[in-house]
C-alpha positions as CSV (number, residue, x, y, z in Angstrom):
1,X,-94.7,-121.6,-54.3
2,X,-91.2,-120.9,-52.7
3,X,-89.5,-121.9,-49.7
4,X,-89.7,-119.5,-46.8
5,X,-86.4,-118.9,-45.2
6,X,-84.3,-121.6,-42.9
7,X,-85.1,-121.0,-39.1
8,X,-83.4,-120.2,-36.2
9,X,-80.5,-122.2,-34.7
10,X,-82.9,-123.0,-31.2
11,X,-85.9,-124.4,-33.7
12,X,-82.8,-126.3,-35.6
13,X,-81.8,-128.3,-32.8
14,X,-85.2,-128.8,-31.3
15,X,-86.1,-130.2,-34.7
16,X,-82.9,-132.2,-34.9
17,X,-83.8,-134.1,-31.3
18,X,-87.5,-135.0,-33.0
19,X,-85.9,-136.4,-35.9
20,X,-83.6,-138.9,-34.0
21,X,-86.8,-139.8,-31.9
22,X,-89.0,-140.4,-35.1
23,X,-86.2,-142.8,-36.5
24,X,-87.1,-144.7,-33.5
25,X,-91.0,-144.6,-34.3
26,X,-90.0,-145.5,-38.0
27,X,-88.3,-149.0,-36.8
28,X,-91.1,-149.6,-34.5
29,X,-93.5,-149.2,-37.2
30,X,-91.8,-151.7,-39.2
31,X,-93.1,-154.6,-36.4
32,X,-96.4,-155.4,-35.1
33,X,-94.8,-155.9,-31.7
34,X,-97.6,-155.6,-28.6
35,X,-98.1,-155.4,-24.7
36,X,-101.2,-156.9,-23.6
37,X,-102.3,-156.3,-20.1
38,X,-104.3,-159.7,-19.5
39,X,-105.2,-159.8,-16.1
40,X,-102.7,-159.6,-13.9
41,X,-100.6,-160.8,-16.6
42,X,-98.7,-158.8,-19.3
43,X,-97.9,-160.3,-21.9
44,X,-95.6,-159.7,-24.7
45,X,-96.4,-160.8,-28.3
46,X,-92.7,-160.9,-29.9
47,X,-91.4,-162.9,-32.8
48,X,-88.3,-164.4,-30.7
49,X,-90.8,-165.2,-28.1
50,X,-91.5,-169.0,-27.0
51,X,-94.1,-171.4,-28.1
52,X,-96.4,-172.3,-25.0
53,X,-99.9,-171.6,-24.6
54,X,-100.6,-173.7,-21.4
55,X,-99.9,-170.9,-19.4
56,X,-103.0,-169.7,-21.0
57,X,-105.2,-172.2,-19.5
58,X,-105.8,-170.1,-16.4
59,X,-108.9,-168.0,-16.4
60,X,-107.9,-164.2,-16.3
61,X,-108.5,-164.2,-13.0
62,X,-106.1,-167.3,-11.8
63,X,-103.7,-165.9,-14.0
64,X,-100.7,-165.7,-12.1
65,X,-98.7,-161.7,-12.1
66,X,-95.4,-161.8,-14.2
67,X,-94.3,-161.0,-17.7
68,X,-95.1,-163.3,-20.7
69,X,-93.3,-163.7,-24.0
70,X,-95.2,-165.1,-26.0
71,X,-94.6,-165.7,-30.3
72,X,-97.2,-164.9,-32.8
73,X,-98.1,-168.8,-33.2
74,X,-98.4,-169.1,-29.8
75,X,-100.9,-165.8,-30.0
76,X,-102.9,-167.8,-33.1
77,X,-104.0,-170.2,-30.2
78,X,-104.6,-168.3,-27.3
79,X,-105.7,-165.0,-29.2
80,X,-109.8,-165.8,-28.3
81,X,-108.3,-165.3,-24.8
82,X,-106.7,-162.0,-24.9
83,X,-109.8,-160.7,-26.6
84,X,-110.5,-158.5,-23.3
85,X,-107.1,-157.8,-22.6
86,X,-106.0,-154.0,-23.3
87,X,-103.6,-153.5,-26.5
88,X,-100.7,-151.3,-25.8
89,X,-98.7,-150.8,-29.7
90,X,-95.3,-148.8,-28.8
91,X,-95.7,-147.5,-32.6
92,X,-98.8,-146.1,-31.8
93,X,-97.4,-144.9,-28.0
94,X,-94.0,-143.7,-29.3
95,X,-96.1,-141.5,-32.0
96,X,-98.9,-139.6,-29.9
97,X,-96.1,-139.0,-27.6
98,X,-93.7,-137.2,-30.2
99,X,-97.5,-135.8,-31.1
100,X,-97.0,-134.2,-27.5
101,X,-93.3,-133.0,-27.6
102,X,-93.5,-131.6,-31.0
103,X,-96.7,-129.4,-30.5
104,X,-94.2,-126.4,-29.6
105,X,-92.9,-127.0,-33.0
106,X,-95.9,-124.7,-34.2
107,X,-94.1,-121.8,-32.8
108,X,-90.3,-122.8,-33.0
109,X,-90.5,-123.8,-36.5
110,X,-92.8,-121.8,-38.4
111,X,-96.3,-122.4,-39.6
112,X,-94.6,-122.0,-43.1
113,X,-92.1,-124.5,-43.4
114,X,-94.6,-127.1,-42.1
115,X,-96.1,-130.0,-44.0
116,X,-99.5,-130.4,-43.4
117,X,-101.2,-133.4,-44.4
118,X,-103.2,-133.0,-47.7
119,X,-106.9,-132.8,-48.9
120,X,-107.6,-136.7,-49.4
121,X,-106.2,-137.7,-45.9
122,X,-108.2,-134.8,-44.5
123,X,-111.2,-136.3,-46.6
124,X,-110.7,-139.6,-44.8
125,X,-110.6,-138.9,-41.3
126,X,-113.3,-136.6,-41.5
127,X,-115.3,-139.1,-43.2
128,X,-114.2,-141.8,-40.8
129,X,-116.2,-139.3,-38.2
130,X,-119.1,-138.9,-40.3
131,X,-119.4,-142.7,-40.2
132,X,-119.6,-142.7,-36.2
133,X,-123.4,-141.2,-36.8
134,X,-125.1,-144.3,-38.4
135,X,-122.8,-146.7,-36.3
136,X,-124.2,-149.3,-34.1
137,X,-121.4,-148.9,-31.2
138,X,-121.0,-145.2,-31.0
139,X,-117.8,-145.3,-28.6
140,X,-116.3,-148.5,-30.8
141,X,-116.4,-145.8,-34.0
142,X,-115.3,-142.9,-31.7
143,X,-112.2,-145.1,-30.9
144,X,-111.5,-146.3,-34.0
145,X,-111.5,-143.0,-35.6
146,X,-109.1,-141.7,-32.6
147,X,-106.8,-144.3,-33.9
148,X,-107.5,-143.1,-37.6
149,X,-106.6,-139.5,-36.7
150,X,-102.9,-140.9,-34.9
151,X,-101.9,-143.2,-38.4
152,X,-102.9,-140.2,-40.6
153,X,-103.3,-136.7,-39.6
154,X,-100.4,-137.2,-36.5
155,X,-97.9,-139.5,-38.2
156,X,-98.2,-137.5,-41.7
157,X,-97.7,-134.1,-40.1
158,X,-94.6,-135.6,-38.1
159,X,-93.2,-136.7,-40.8
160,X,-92.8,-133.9,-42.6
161,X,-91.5,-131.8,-39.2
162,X,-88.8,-134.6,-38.9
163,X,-87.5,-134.4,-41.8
164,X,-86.7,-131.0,-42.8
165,X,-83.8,-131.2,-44.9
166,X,-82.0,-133.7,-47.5
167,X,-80.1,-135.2,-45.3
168,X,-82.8,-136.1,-42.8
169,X,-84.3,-137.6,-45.6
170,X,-81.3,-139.6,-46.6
171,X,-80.6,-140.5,-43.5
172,X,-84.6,-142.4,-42.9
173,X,-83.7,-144.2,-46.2
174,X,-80.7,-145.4,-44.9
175,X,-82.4,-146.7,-41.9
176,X,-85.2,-148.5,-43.9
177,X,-82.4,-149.9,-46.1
178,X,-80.9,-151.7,-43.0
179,X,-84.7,-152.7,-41.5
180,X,-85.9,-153.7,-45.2
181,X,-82.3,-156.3,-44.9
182,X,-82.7,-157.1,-41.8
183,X,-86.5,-158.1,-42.3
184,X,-85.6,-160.3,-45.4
185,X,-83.1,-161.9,-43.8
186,X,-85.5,-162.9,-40.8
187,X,-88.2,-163.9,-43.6
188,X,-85.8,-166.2,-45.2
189,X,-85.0,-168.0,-42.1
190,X,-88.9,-168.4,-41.4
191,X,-89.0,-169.6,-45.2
192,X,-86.6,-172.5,-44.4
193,X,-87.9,-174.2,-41.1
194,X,-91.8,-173.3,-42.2
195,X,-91.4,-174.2,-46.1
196,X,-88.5,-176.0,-46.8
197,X,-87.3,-178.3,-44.3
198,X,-90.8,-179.5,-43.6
199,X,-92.5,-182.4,-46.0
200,X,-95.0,-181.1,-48.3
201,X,-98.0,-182.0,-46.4
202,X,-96.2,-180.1,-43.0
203,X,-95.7,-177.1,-44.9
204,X,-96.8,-173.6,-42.9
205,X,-97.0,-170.8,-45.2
206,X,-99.4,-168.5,-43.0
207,X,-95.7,-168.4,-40.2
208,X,-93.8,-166.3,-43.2
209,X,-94.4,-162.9,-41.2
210,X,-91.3,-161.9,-39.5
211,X,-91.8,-159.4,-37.4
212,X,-95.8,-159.3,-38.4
213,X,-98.6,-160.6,-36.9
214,X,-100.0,-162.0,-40.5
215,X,-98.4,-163.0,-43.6
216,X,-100.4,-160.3,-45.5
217,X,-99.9,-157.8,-43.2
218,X,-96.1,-158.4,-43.4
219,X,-96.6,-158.5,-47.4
220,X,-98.1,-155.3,-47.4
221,X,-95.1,-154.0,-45.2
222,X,-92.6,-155.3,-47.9
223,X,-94.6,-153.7,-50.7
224,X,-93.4,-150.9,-49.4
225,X,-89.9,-151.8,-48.4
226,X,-89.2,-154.1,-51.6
227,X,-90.2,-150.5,-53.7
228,X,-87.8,-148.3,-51.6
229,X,-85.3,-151.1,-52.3
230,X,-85.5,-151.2,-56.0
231,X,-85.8,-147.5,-56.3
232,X,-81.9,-147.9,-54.4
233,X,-81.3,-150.4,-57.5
234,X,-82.5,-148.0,-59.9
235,X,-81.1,-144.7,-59.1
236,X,-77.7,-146.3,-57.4
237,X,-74.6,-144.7,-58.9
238,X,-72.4,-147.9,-57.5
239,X,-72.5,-151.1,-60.2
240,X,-72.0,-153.3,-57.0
241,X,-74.3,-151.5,-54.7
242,X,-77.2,-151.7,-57.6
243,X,-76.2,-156.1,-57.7
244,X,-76.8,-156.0,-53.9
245,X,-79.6,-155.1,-54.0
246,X,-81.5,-156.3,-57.0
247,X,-80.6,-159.4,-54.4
248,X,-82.0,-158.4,-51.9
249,X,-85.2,-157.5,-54.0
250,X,-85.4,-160.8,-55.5
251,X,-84.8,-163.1,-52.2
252,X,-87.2,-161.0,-50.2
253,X,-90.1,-161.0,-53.3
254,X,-89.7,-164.7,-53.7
255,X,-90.8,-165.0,-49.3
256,X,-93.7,-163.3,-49.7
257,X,-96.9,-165.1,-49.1
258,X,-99.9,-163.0,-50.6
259,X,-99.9,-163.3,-54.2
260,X,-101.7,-159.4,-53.6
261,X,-97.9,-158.4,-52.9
262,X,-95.8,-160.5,-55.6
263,X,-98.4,-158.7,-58.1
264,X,-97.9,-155.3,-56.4
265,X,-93.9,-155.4,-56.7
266,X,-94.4,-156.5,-60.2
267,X,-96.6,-153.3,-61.1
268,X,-94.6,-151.0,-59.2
269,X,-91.6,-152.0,-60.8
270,X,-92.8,-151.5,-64.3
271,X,-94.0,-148.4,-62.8
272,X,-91.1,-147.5,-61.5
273,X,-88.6,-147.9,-64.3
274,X,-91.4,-146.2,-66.4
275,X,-90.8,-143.1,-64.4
276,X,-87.2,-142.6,-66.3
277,X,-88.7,-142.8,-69.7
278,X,-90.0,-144.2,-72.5
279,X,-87.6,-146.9,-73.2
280,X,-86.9,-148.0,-70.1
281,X,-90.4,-148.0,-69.1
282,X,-90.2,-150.8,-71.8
283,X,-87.0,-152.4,-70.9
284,X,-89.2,-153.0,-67.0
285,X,-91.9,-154.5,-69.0
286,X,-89.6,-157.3,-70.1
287,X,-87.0,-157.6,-67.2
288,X,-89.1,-157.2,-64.1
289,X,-91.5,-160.0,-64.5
290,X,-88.5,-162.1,-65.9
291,X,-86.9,-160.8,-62.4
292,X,-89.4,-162.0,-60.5
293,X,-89.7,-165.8,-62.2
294,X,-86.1,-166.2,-61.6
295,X,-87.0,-165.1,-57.8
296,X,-89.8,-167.5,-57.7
297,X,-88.3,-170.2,-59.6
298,X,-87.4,-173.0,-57.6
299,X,-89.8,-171.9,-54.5
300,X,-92.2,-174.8,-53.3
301,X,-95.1,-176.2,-55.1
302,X,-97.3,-175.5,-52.1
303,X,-96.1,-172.3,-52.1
304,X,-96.7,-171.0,-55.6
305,X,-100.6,-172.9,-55.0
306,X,-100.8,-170.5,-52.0
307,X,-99.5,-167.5,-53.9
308,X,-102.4,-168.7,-56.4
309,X,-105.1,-169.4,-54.2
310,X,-104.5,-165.7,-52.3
311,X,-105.7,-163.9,-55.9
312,X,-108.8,-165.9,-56.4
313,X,-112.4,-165.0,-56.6
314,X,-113.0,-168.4,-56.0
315,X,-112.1,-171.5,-53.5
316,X,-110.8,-175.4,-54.6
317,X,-111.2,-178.3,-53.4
318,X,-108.2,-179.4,-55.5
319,X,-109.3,-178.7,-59.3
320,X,-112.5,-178.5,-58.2
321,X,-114.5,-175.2,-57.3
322,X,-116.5,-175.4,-54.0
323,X,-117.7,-172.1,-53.9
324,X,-116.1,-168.5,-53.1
325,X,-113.5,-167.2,-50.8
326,X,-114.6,-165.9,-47.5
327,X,-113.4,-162.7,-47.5
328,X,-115.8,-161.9,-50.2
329,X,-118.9,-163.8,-48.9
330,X,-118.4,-161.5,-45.3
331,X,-118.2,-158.2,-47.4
332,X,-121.3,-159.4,-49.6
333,X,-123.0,-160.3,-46.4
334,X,-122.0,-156.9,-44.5
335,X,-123.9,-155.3,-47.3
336,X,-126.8,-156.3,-45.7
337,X,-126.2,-153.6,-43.0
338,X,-126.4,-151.2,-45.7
339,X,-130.2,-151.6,-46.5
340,X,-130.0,-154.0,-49.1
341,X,-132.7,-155.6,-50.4
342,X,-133.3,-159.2,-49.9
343,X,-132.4,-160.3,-53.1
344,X,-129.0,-159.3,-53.1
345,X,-128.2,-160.4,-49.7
346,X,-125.5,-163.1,-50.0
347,X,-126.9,-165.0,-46.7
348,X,-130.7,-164.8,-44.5
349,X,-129.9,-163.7,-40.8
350,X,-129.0,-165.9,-38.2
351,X,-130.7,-166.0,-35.5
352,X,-128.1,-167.7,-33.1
353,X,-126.1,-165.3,-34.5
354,X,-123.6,-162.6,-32.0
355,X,-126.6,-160.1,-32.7
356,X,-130.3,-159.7,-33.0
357,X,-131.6,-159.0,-36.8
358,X,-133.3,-156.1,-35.7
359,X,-131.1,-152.7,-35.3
360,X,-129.8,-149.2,-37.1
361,X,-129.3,-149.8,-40.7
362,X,-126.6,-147.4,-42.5
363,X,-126.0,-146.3,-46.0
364,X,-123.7,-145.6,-49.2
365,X,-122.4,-142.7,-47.8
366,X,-121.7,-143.4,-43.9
367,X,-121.3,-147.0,-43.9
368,X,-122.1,-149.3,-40.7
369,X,-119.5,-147.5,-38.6
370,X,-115.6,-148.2,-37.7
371,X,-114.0,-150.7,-35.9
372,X,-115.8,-153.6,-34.4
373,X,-119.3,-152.1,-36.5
374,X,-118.1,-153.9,-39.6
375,X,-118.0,-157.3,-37.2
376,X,-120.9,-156.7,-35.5
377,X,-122.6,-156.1,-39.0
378,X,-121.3,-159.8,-40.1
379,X,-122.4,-161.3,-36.7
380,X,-126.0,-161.8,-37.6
381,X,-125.6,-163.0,-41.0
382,X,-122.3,-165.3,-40.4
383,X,-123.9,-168.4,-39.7
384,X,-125.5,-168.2,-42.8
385,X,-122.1,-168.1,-44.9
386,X,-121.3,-171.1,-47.5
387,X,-118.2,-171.0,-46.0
388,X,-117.1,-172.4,-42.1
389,X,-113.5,-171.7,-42.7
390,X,-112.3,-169.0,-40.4
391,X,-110.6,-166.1,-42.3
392,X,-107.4,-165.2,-42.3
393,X,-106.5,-161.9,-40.8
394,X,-106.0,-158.5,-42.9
395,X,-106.6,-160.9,-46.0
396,X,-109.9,-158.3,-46.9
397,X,-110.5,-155.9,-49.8
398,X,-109.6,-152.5,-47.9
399,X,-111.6,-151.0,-50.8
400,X,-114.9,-153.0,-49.9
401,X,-113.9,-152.6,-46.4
402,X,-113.7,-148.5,-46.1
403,X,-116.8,-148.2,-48.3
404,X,-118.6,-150.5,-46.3
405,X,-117.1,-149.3,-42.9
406,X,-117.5,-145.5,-43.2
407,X,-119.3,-144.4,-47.1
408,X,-118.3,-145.3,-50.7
409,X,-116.5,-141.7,-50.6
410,X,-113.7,-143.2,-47.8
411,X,-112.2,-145.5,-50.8
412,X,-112.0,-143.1,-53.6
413,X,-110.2,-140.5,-50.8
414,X,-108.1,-143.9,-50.2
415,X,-107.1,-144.8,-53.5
416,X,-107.1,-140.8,-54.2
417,X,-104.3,-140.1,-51.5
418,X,-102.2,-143.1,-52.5
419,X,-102.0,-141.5,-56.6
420,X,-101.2,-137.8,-55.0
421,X,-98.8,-139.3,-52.8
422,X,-97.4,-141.0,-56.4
423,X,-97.9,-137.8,-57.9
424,X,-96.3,-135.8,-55.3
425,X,-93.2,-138.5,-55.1
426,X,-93.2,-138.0,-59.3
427,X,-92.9,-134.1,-58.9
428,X,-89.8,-134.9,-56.3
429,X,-88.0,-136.9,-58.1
430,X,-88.2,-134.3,-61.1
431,X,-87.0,-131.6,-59.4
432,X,-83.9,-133.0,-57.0
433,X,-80.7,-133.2,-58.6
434,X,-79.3,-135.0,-55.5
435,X,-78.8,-138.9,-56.4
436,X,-80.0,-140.1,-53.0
437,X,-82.8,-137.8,-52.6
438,X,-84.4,-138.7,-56.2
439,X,-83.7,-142.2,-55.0
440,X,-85.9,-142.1,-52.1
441,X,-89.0,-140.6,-53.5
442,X,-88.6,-142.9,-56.7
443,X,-89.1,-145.7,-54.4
444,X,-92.0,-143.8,-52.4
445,X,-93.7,-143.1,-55.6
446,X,-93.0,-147.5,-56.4
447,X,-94.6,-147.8,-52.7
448,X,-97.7,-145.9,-53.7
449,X,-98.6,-147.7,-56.9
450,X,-98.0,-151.0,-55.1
451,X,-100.0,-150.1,-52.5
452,X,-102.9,-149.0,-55.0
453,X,-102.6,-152.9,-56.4
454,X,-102.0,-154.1,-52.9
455,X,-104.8,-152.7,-51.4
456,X,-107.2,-155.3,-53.6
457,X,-106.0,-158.4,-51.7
458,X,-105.4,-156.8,-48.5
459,X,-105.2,-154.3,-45.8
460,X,-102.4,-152.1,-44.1
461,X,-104.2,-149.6,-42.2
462,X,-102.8,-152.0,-39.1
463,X,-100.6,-151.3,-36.1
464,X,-96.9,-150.6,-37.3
465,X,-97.8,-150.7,-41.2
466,X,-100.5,-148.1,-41.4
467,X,-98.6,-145.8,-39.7
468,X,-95.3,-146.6,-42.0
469,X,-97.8,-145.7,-45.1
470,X,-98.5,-142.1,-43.8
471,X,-94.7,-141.9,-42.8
472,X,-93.8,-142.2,-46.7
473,X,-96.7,-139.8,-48.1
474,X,-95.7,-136.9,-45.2
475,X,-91.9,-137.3,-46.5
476,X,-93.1,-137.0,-50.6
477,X,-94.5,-134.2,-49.5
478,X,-91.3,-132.6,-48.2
479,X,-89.3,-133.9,-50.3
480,X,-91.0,-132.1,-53.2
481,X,-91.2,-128.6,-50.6
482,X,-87.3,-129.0,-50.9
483,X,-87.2,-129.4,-54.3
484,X,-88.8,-126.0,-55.0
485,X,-87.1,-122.5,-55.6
486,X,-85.7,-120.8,-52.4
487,X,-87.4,-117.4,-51.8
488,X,-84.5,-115.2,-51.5
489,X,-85.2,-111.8,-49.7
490,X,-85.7,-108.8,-51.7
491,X,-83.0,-106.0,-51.5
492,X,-84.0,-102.4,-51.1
493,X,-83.4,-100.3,-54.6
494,X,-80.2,-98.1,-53.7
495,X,-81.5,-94.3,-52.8
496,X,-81.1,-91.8,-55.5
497,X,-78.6,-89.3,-55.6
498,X,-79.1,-86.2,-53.9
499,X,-78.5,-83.7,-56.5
500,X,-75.9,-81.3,-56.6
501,X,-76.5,-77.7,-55.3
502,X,-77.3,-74.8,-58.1
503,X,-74.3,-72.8,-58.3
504,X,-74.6,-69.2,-56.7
């Protein structure tokens, strides 16, 4: 397969406007950043916002008119109140409406030189629409699976028609370098006044999220980042530059607080490094989880129990085992929705439960539905959980939770995008030449193997992150279309000779 010739100069700088808008996208997608109409309130959720949630005590109706900015503590305690407000992401808004301006793109650009998103993300959107058939809220799927076609089909498509060229591509990686800085940096600060200035018993590890709404959705984003980072470290043709950010690798892995992600960075940096060979495949195996204790080393007791606890099957009482985690009692229990028999059920329905027993039961193959389904499945069966501890957000098995959501196939075609997006990343990196570009798809193929690992302790298909994952798979998959031969058109074989007249 070749590349089709450049296009016009008109298509050029039409293209070159969406680019400069997507960069905008990209930084929003690095924040979980939200308007919520409440009322006659809105209300901004912001990490620099204050800490005040009397102004919540108002019913919705009382609620006086004006703009609130409100922190993501502050949205910890008054969150059960903006359950019926409206949700306005500006990742999600600034996408569908670069969807919009970009749909001429079809004819200015070329329906060859376009990325289109591949097979498995295909296979999982059209599989998060199958589900909508067995779900118990038709309209809840229907909008969930809206959302689903925006993170992937939109975002990876959009992707691949802003970046075009290697230095569109270099020039996201820079931006991501400054975001990935600027995000440790904020971490760091949130480390010190929630971790370390604190006493032990004060410590907050759960308010390490920067720009997040959870610490393990904010890991998940720095999976990602942290990868991009390293791959900087590893294919950086500056001694300082390479220093710098081995640094910035280290401080930002030792503030994450889901030991899902410190596990993640480990693997994709063994991964990584095994990329460029045999023997330094070898060399990683040795310095990267020696890396990573030197990051950790010193960090707070609490915090290493946290990073502990996050991995387990299990839950303590101390040194004592009280029973299991539940994250893993709400998926065993959602299983029930799936026409289980009674003797596997992990709890009997409650009946004071959010729902009646009685209702649709789903299968393997279609799940109980997207969205608020899965929730609603839980609801009759959550009173019955060995477990009253409320879990922590985006903390869940997004395995377990696509197969049980919308079929067993919706996590193979998850973990089977994530390896072609590695393998498509791989293939890049094999065929550029150009330091910068190999160094960006070296870190996207680090981001895909950690998310592969990650994806066992915890979710990203969220606002801002999801959308960041599809970002990075849509730009492998340019980035190994520009690596490829250029077609080059085929000259006409020079006419023959006329021959020379027969003499008289």
């Amino acid at each position: 397969m070749t590349q089709p010739s450049r296009p016009a100069a008109g298509a050029s700088r039409y293209q070159a406007a969406l680019s400069a808008l997507f960069l905008v996208a990209v930084v929003l997608m690095a924040t979980q950043y939200a308007v919520v109409l409440y009322g006659p309130a809105k209300v901004l959720i912001a990490p620099l916002g204050w800490h005040g949630p009397e102004v919540f005590a108002e019913e919705p109706a009382a609620q006086a008119p004006g703009l609130y900015v409100i922190n993501w503590r502050t949205l910890d305690q008054v969150a059960y109140k903006l359950d019926d407000g409206r949700f306005l992401p500006p990742a999600e808004g600034v996408v569908a409406l670069l969807f919009l301006l970009a749909l001429p793109a079809l004819l200015m650009v070329g329906w060859r030189r376009q990325v289109w998103p591949r097979y498995p993300v295909v296979m999982l959107v059209l599989l998060g629409l199958l589900s909508c058939l067995s779900a118990r809220s038709f309209g809840a799927a229907l909008r969930e699976n809206v959302q689903l076609v925006l993170t992937a089909l939109v975002t990876w498509w959009l992707a691949g028609l802003a970046v075009v060229d290697g230095e569109q591509a270099k020039r996201l990686n820079r931006l991501l370098a400054v975001v990935t800085v600027l995000l440790v940096a904020y971490a760091g600060a949130e480390y010190w006044f929630a971790i370390i200035k604190p006493a032990r018993e004060a410590e907050l590890p759960e308010l390490v999220r920067a720009t997040c709404a959870s610490r393990t959705a904010f890991s998940g984003l720095m999976t990602m980042l942290l990868a991009l980072g390293f791959g900087r470290v590893l294919a950086a043709g500056n001694f300082i530059v390479a220093i710098l950010w081995i640094a910035v690798c280290a401080f930002g892995a030792a503030r994450l607080m889901a030991g899902g992600a410190v596990l993640a960075v480990l693997v994709a940096g063994v991964a990584m490094m095994a990329v460029r060979g045999l023997r330094s495949g070898l060399v990683g195996v040795v310095l990267v989880p020696l890396g990573l204790a030197v990051a950790l080393y010193g960090s707070s007791g609490h915090h290493l129990d946290h990073l502990r606890a996050s991995l387990g099957f299990y839950r303590y009482a101390g040194r004592q085992r009280v029973g299991v985690e539940k994250r893993y009692l709400e998926m065993a229990a959602s299983y029930n929705g799936l026409g289980a028999s009674a003797e596997v059920t992990a709890a009997e329905p409650d009946a004071t439960g959010s729902l009646p027993v009685t209702g649709t039961r789903s299968n393997l193959l279609t799940g109980v539905g997207a969205g608020l389904n899965y929730q609603q499945t839980i609801g009759q069966y959550y009173g019955g959980l060995d477990n009253p501890e409320k879990q922590e957000p985006d903390t869940y098995n997004l395995y377990l939770q696509l197969a049980l959501q919308m079929g067993l196939f919706a996590a193979l075609a998850w973990a089977w995008l994530l390896l072609d997006g590695a393998a498509s990343a791989w293939r890049a990196y094999e065929l550029h030449t150009d330091r910068g570009l190999r160094m960006l798809a070296l870190g996207i193929f680090g981001a895909c193997v950690g998310l592969l690992v990650f994806s066992v302790f915890g979710t990203v298909l969220v606002r801002g992150t999801g959308l960041l994952v599809f970002t990075l798979l849509g730009v492998a998959a340019r980035l190994e279309w520009l690596g490829r031969p250029v077609e080059e058109p085929r000259a006409e074989p020079a006419a023959a000779p006329a021959p020379a007249p027969a003499p008289a």
